[in-house]
C-alpha positions in Angstrom: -36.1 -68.2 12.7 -36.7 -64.9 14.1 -38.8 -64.2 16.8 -42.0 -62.5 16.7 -44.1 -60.6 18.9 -47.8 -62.0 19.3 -48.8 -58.5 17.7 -47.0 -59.9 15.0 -49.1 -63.4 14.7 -52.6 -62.3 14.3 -52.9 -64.0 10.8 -57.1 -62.8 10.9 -58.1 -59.3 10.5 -61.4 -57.6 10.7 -61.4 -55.2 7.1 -60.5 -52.1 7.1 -63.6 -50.0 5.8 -66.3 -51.6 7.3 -70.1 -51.4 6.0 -71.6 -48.9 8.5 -75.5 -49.2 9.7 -78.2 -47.4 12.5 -76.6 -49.6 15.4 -79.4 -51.7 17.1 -80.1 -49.2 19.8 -81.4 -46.5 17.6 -83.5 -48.4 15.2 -86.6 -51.5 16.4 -84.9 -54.6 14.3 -81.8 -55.1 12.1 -81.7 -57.7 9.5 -78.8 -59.0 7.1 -79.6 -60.6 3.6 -76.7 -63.4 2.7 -78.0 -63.1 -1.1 -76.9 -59.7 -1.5 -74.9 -59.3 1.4 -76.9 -56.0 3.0 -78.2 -55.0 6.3 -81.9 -53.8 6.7 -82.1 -50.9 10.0 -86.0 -50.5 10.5 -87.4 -48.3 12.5 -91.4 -48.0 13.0 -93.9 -45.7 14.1 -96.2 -43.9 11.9 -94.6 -44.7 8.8 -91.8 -47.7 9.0 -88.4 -46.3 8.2 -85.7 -48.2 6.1 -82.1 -47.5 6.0 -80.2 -50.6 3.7 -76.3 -50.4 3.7 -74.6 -52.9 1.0 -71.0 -53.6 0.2 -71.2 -50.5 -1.9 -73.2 -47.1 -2.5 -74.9 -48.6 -5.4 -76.4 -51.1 -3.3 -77.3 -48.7 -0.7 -80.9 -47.3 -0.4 -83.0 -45.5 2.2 -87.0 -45.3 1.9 -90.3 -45.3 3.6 -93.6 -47.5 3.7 -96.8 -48.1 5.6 -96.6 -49.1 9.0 -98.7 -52.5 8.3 -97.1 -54.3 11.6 -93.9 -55.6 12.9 -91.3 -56.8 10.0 -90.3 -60.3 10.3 -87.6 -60.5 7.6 -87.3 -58.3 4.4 -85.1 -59.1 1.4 -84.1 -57.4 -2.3 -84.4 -59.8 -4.8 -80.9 -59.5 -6.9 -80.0 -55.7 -8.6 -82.7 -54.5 -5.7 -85.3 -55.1 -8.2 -88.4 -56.3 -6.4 -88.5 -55.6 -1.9 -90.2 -58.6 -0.2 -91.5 -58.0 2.9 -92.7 -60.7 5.7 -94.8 -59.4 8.5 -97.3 -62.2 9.5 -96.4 -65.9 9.1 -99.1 -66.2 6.5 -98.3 -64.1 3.5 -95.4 -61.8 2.2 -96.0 -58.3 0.9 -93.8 -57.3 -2.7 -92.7 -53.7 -3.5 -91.4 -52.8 -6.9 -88.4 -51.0 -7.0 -88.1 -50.9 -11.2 -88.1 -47.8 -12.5 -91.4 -46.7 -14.1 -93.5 -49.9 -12.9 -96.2 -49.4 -10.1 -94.7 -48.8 -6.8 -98.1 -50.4 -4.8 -97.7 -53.3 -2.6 -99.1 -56.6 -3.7 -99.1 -59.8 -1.7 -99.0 -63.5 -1.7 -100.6 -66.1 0.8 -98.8 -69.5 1.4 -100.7 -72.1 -0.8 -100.4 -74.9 2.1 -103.4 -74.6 4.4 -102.8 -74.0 7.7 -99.0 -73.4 7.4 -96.9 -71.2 9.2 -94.2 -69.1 6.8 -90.8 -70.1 8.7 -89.3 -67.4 5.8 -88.6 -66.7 2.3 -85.7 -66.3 0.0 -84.7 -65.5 -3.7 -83.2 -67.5 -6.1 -83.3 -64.8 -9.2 -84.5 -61.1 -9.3 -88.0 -62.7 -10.5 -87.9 -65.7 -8.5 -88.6 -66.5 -4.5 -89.0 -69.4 -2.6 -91.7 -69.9 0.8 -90.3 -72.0 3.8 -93.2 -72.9 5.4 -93.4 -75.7 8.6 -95.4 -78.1 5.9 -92.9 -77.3 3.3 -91.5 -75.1 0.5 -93.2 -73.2 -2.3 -91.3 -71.9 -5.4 -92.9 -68.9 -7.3 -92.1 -66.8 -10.0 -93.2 -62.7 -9.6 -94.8 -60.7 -12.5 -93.6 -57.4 -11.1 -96.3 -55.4 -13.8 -98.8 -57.7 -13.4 -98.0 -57.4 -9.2 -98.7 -61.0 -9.0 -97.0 -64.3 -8.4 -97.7 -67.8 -10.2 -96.6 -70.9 -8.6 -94.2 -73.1 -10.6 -93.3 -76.0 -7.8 -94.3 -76.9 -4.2 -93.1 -79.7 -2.2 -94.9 -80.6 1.1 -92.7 -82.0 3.6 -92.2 -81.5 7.6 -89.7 -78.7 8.2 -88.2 -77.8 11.6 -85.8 -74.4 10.1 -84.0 -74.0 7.2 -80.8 -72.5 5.6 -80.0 -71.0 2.2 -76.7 -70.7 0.0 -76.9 -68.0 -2.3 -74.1 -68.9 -3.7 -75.0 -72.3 -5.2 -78.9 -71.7 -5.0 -79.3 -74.2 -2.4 -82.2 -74.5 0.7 -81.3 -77.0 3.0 -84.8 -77.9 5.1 -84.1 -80.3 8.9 -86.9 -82.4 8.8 -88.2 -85.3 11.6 -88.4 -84.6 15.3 -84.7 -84.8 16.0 -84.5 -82.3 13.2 -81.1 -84.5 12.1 -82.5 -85.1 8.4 -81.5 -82.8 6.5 -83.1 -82.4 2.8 -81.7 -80.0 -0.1 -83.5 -78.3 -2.7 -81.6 -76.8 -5.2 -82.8 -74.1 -7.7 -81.4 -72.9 -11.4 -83.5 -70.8 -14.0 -86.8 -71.6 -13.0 -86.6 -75.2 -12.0 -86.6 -76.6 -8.7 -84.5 -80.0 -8.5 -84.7 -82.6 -5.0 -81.3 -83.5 -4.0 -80.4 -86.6 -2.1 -81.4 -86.0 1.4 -79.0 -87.4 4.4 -78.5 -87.9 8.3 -76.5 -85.6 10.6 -74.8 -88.0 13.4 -75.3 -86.8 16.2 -73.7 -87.9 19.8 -74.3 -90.3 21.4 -76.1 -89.6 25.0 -77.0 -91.6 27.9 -81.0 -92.6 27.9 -83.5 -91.3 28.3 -81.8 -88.2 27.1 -82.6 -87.3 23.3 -80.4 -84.8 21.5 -81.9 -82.8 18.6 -80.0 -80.8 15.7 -80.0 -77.3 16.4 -80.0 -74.4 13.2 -77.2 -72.6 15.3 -74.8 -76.1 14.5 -75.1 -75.9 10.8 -73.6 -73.8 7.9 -73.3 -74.1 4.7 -70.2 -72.8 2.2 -68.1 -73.2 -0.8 -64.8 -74.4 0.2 -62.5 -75.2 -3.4 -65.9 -74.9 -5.3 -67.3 -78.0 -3.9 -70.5 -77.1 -1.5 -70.7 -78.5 2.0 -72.7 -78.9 4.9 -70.7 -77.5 8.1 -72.1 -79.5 11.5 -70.4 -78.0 14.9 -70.9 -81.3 16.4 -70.3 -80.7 20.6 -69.6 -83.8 22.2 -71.2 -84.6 25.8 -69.5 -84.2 29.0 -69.9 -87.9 29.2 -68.1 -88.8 26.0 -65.3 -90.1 25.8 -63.8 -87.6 23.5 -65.1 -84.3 25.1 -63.6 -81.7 22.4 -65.6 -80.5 19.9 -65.4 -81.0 16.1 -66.8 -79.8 13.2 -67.8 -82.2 10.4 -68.2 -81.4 6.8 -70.3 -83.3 4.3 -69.8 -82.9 0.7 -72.8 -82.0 -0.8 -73.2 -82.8 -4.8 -75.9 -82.3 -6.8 -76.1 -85.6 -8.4 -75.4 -88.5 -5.9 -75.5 -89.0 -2.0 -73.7 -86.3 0.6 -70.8 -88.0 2.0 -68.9 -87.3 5.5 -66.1 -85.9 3.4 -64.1 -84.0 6.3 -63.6 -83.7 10.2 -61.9 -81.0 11.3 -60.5 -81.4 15.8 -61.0 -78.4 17.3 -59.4 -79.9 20.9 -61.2 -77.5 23.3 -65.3 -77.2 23.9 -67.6 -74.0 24.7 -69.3 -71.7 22.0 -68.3 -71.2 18.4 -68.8 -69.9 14.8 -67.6 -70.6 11.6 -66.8 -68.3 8.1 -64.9 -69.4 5.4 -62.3 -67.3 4.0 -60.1 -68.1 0.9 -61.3 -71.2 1.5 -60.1 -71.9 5.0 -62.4 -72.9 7.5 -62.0 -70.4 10.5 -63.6 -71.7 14.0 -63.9 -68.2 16.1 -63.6 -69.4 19.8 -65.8 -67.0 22.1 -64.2 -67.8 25.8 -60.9 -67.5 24.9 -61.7 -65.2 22.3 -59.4 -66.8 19.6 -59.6 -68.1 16.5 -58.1 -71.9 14.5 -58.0 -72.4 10.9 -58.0 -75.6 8.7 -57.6 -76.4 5.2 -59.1 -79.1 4.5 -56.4 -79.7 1.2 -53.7 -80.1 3.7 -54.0 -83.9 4.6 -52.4 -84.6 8.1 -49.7 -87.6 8.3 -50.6 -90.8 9.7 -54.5 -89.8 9.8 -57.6 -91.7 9.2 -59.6 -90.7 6.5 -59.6 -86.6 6.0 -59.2 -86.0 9.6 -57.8 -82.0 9.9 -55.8 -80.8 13.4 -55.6 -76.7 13.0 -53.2 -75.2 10.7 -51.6 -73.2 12.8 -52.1 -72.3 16.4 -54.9 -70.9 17.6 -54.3 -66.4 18.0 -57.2 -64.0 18.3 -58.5 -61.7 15.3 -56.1 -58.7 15.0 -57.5 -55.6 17.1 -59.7 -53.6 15.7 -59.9 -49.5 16.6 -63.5 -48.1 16.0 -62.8 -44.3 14.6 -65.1 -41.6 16.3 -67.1 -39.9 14.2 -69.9 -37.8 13.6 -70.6 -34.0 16.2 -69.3 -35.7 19.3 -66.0 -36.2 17.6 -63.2 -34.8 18.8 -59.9 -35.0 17.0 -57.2 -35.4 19.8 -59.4 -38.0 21.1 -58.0 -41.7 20.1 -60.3 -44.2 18.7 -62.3 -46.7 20.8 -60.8 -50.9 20.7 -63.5 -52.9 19.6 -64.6 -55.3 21.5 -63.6 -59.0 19.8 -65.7 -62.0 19.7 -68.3 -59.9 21.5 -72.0 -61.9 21.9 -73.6 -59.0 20.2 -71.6 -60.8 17.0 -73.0 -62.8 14.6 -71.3 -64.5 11.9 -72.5 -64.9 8.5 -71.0 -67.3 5.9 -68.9 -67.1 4.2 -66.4 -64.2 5.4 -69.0 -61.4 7.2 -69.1 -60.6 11.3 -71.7 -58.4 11.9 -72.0 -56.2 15.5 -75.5 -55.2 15.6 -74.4 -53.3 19.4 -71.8 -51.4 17.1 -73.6 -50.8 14.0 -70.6 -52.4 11.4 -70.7 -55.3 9.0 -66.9 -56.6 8.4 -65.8 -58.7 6.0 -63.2 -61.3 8.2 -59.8 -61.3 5.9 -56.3 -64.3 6.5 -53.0 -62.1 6.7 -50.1 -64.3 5.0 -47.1 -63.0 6.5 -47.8 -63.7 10.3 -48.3 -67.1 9.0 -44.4 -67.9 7.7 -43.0 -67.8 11.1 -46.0 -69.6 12.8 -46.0 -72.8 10.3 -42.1 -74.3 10.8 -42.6 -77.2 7.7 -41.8 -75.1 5.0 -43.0 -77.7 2.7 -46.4 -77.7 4.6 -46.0 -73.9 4.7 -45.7 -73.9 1.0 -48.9 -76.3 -0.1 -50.5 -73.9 2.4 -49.2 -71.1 0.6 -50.0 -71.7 -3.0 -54.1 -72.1 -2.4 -54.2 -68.6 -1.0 -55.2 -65.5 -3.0 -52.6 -63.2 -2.5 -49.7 -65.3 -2.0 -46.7 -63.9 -4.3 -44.8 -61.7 -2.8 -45.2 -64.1 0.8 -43.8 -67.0 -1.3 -41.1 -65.3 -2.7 -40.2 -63.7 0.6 -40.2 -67.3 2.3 -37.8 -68.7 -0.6 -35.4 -66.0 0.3 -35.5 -66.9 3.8 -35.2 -70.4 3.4 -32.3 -69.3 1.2 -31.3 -67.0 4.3 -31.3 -69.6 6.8 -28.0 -70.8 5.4 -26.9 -74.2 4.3 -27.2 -77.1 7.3 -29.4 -79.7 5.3 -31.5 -76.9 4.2 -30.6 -78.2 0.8 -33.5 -80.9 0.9 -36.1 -78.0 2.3 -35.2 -75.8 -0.8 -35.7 -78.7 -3.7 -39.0 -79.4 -2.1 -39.8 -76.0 -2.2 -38.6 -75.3 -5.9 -40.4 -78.7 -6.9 -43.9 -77.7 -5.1 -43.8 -74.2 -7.1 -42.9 -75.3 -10.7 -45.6 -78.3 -10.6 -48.2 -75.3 -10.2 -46.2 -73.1 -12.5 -46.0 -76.2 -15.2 -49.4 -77.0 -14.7 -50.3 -73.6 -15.9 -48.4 -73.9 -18.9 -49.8 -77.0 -19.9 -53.7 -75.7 -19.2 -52.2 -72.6 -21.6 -50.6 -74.7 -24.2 -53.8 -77.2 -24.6 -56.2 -73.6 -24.5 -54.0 -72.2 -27.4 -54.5 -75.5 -29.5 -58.1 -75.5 -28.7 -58.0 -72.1 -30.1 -56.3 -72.9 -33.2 -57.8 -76.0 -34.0 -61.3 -74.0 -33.7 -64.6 -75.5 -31.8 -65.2 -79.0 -32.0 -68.9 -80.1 -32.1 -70.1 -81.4 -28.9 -67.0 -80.4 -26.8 -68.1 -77.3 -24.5 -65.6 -74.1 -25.3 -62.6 -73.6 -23.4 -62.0 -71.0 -20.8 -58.7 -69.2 -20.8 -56.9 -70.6 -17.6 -56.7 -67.8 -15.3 -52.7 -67.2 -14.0 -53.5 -67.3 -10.2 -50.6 -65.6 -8.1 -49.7 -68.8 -6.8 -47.9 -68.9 -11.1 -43.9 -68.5 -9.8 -42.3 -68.2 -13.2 -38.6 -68.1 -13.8 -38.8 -64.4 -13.6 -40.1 -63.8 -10.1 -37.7 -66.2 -8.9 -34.8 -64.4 -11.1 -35.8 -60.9 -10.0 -37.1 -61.3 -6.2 -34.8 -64.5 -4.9 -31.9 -65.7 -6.6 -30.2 -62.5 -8.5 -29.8 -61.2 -4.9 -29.3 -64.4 -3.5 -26.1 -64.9 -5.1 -24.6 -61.7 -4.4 -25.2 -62.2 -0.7 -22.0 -61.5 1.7 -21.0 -64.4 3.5 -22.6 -67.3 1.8 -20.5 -69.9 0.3 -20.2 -70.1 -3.4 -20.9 -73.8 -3.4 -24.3 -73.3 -1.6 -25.3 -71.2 -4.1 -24.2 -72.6 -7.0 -25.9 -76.0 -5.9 -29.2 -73.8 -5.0 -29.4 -72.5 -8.6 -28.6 -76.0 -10.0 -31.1 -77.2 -8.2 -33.8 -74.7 -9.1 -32.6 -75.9 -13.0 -32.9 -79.5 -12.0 -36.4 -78.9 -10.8 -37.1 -76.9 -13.8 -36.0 -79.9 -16.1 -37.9 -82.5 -14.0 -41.4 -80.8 -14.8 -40.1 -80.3 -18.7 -39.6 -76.2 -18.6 -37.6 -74.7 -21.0 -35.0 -73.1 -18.4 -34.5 -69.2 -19.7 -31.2 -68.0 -20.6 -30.8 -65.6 -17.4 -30.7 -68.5 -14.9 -27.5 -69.8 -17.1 -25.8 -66.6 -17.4 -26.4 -66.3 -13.3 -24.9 -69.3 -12.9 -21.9 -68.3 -15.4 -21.6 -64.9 -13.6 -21.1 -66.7 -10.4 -18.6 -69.7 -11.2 -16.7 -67.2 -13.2 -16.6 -64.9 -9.7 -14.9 -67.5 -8.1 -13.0 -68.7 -10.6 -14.7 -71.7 -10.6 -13.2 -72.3 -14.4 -12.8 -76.0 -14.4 -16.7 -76.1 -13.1 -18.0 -74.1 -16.0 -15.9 -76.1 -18.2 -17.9 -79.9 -17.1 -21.0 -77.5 -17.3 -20.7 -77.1 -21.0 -19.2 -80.1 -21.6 -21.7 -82.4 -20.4 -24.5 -79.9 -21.5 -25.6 -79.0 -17.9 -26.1 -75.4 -19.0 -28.1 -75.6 -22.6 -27.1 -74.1 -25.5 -28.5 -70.7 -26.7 -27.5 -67.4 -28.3 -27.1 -65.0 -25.5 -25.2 -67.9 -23.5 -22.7 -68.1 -26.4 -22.7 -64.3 -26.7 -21.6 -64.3 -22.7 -18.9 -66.9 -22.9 -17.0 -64.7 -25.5 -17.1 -62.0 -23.9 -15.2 -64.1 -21.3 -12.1 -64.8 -23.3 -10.1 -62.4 -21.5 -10.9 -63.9 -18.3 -10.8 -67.4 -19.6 -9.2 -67.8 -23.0 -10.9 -71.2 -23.4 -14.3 -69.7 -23.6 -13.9 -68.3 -26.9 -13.6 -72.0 -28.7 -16.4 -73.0 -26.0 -18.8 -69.9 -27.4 -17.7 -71.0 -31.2 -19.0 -74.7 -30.3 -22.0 -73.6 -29.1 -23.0 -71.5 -31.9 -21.8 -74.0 -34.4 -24.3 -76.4 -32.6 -26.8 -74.1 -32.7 -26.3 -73.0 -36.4 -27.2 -70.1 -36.2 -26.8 -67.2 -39.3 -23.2 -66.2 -38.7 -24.3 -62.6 -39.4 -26.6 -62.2 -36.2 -24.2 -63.6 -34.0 -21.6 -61.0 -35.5 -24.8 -58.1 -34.6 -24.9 -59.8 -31.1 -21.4 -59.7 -31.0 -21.1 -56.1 -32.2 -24.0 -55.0 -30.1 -22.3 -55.7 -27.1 -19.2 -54.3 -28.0 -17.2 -57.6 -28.4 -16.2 -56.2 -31.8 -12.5 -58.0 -31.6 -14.8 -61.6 -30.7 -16.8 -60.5 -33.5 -13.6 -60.2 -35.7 -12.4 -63.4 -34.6 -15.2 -65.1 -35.2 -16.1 -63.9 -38.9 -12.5 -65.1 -39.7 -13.2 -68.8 -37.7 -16.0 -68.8 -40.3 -14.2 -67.5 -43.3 -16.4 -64.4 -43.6 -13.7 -62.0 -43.2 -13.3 -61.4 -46.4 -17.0 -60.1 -47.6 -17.4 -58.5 -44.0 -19.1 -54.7 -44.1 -15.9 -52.6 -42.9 -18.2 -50.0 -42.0 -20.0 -51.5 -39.5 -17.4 -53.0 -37.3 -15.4 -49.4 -38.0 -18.8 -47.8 -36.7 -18.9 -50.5 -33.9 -15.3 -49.5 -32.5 -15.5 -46.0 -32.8 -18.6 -46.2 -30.6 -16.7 -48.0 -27.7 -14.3 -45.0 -27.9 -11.4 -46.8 -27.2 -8.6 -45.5 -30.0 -6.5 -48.8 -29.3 -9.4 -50.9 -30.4 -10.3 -48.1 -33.5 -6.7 -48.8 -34.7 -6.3 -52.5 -34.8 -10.0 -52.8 -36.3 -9.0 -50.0 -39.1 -5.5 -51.9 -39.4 -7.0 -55.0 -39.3 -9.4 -54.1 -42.8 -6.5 -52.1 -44.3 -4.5 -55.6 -44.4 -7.7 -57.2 -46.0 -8.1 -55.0 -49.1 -4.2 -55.2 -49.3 -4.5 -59.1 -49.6 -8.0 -58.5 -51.9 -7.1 -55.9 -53.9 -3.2 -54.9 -54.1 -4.1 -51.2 -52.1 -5.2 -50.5 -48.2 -7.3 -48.1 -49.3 -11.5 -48.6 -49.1 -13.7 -48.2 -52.2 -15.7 -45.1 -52.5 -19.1 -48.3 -52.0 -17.8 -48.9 -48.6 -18.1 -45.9 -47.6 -15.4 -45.4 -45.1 -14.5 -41.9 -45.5 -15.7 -40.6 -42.6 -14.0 -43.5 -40.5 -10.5 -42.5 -42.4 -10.7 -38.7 -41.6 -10.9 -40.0 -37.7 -7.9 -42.3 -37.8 -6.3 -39.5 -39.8 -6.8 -37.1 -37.0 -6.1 -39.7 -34.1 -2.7 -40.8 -35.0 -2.0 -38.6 -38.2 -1.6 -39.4 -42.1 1.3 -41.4 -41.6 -0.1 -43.7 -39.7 -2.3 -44.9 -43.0 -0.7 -47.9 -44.5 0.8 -47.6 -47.9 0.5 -49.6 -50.9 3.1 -52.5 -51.1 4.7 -52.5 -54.4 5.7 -56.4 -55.2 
């Protein structure tokens, strides 16, 4: 495998155009919404200035309002429809932002008596949810009316909480260890009660007492299941002293199971995102980052227990551009500092440097990740679950192919059976749509969605354009490697049922035929290796010169095939096999009623006068035998076709009537 630089191995990157904000030394307090992923710059004094930056300018706003004390937390509801503002830890204030509707504040007290607000968050662009200490409060807001009615409150101890906006979910820590955690979950005005579960936490000597802290839980969609994220650091007087994060499957009907634990073999700080769903641990002392997918199951490992993927390498560095007056342009831009402490992480994929002033979203390079992962099969299942995967999977199947042939043999059959069970499963899912559709909606069954053809889909094509068609032209590789790589790629197609397209055959024709591996092609056909089909049959005759054989092999085929003798002779004709073509309307008796002008056309194209002649000769003889005289009947209309033999090899040259 060829070496690579540690430039090369940074398989994290921070993205390229990242959201910028009023960095935290210009403005009083800077907030970040998860909902709709925007940071809130507020500055006060006389009136309270607010700058919002979103992923994009439409969710980008700037605006002014009264100075009513210091802002706790403020929030858009979804479509920045309604601003919710929290300055005291009794009440929240609401702004509308809806074009033509009153733009005065209103406000809403917690019902709960003597309850502190811990925060608020919204579920829909009319809908918001209190986290008091005593418990939550679910309200809908009347933006004309500017007032809120209370649909569903829930009294219950709470030590913090933590939203998904994905899923809809608040997750409250309850009890004085603050290790029960219970989930609300919230869909179109309802509020539902989840099952509510226990953290573990580690064991430590008495009289010690640990408690669960806010900063040790996340939560995320990993493969569209949701899960509870719990960076469990062990004590010093452990046993195991590495740390470990621990995922528990969260499901709205049922319990929350321990689903996953994921080694992280070092201890100190830590954060987690999710991206593409991997689970990236960010390591702040030696400034690295590991990352684990939890689909991968490890050999020889109790239940779901994860090491890293690959070994740990720091975020690819970052260069801030200069900008603005002070900018000058010779002057180079400024290296950001990495897995600073003025980060903080937000789930699933965002960093955020508040010192800096820029949101990033965090991003998994493929390619440094080929050379870094040396099970290619493991590299593969890795592979397929990531977004943008293609072109890296192609590339690694030509550089398995590259390698050369020392038992890579196995290595490349697990690799071609790992991409056709994805590719056949997404035939099937298409087949089974396109019945559905035919067959029309069934009553009770919900209606299907059209599978979507993920880039981890490696059809025949891509392997026939990027990998083997080059493959097999490749200097110095033996002709028996590659002739028992493309077999195998057809073996692997058969196994999973896939009709195997004509170009593979014709590839593997093409090559046997370059090294006049005759006998070979010959078992091929004969024990039906290569399948039969039209352009197949239409290649073997235009082998006859080559390999006289192949003409009777090509007639077989199409006889098996049975197809109309008239487009084979088009086939034939089209690609300029007009002697095959001849040969084979006579095999079938055709010759006869053949159209003389179209094989006269056919051979005047090719421009070869040898081949003009005999054709001409050759339908000359014919009306002889049909009808006593060489000549063509004015029907056939052949004049134009005699004037051109007459002037290539003269009037004599025309054959005369035999007189019996």
């Amino acid at each position: 495998t060829p070496t690579t630089t540690m430039a090369e191995e940074h398989y994290l990157e921070l993205s390229e155009n990242p959201v910028q904000f009023e960095h935290a030394s210009s403005v009083n307090n800077v907030f970040f919404d998860e909902a709709n992923k925007q940071v809130f710059a507020v500055r006060s004094g006389g009136a309270t200035g607010v700058v919002v930056k979103g992923p994009d300018d439409k969710s980008s706003v700037a605006f002014r309002m009264d100075d009513k004390g210091e802002v706790k937390c403020i929030k858009f509801s979804i479509g920045n429809k309604i601003l919710a503002v929290q300055r005291t830890s009794k009440s929240v204030d609401f702004i509308n932002f809806i074009p033509d509707y009153p733009h005065t504040e209103f406000s809403q007290e917690c019902k709960t008596k003597n309850a502190s607000i811990l925060g608020f968050c919204w579920t829909n662009w009319n809908e918001v949810v209190f986290i008091t200490d005593q418990g939550i409060e679910f309200y809908q807001v009347f933006p004309d009316k500017r007032s809120l009615k209370l649909l569903k409150s829930q009294s219950i101890n709470v030590n913090w909480y933590q939203y998904c906006p994905e899923t809809a979910v608040i997750l409250l820590s309850t009890t004085v260890q603050g290790n029960i955690l219970q989930p609300f979950a919230f869909r179109n005005g309802t509020m539902s009660k989840m099952s509510k579960f226990e953290i573990e936490l580690p064991v430590v000597p008495k009289p010690a007492k640990l408690s669960l802290s806010e900063r040790d839980i996340a939560m995320a969609t990993i493969y569209g299941q949701l899960y509870v994220m719990y960076l469990k650091h062990h004590s010093r007087t452990a046993n195991s002293p590495s740390a470990e994060v621990v995922l528990y499957h969260l499901s709205r009907e049922g319990s929350c199971k321990k689903s996953h634990v994921l080694k992280l073999n070092t201890t100190g700080k830590f954060a987690l995102n999710i991206v593409d769903n991997l689970v990236v641990v960010h390591h702040q002392s030696s400034q690295t980052s590991l990352i684990f997918d939890i689909k991968l199951k490890e050999p020889d490992c109790a239940l779901n227990i994860h090491q890293p993927v690959l070994p740990a390498r720091s975020i690819h560095p970052y260069r801030i551009p200069l900008s603005g007056p002070a900018a000058v342009p010779s002057q180079p831009p400024v290296p950001c500092q990495l897995y600073s402490s003025s980060w903080s992480v937000f789930q699933p994929d965002i960093i955020i440097s508040a010192s800096e002033g820029y949101l990033w979203y965090l991003q998994v390079k493929l390619p440094p990740t080929v050379n870094l992962l040396q099970d290619k099969g493991k590299l593969m299942d890795f592979l397929l679950r990531r977004r943008e995967c293609k072109m890296v999977i192609l590339s690694v199947c030509s550089q398995i192919l590259e390698v050369g042939e020392k038992g890579s043999l196995p290595v490349v059959a697990t690799v071609f059976d790992k991409l056709n069970q994805v590719y056949k499963d997404y035939l099937e899912a298409e087949q089974s749509y396109t019945q559905a559709m035919e067959s029309g909606p069934s009553r009770g069954s919900a209606a299907q969605k059209r599978p979507v053809r993920t880039q981890a889909v490696i059809d025949q094509s891509d392997m026939y354009t990027h990998v083997l068609s080059s493959f097999t032209e490749r200097k110095g590789v033996s002709h028996k490697f590659i002739i028992a790589v493309l077999m195998e790629y057809i073996r692997s197609l058969n196994q999973f049922q896939i009709t195997v397209q004509h170009y593979l055959y014709e590839l593997v024709i093409k090559t046997l035929v370059q090294h006049n591996l005759f006998y070979m092609l010959h078992q091929f056909l004969q024990y039906h290796v290569l399948s039969d089909s039209k352009p197949l049959a239409c290649l073997l005759l235009s082998l006859e010169s080559t390999y006289p054989p192949a003409h009777q092999l090509s007639l077989d085929m199409l006889k098996r095939l049975s197809t109309a003798n008239d487009e084979i002779i088009e086939v034939l004709l089209s690609k300029q096999q007009v002697l095959g073509a001849l040969r084979f309307i006579r095999s079938v008796g055709g010759h006869d009623n053949a159209s003389a002008r179209k094989f006269l056309d056919a051979a005047q194209q090719t421009g070869d006068q040898m081949l003009f002649y005999t054709v001409f000769r050759s339908f000359q003889q014919r009306n002889q035998r049909l009808r006593g005289s060489p000549a063509f009947n004015p029907g056939e209309h052949c004049e134009e076709h005699v004037a051109h033999f007459k002037q290539l090899f003269g009037e004599q040259a025309l054959m005369k009537p035999s007189t019996v």
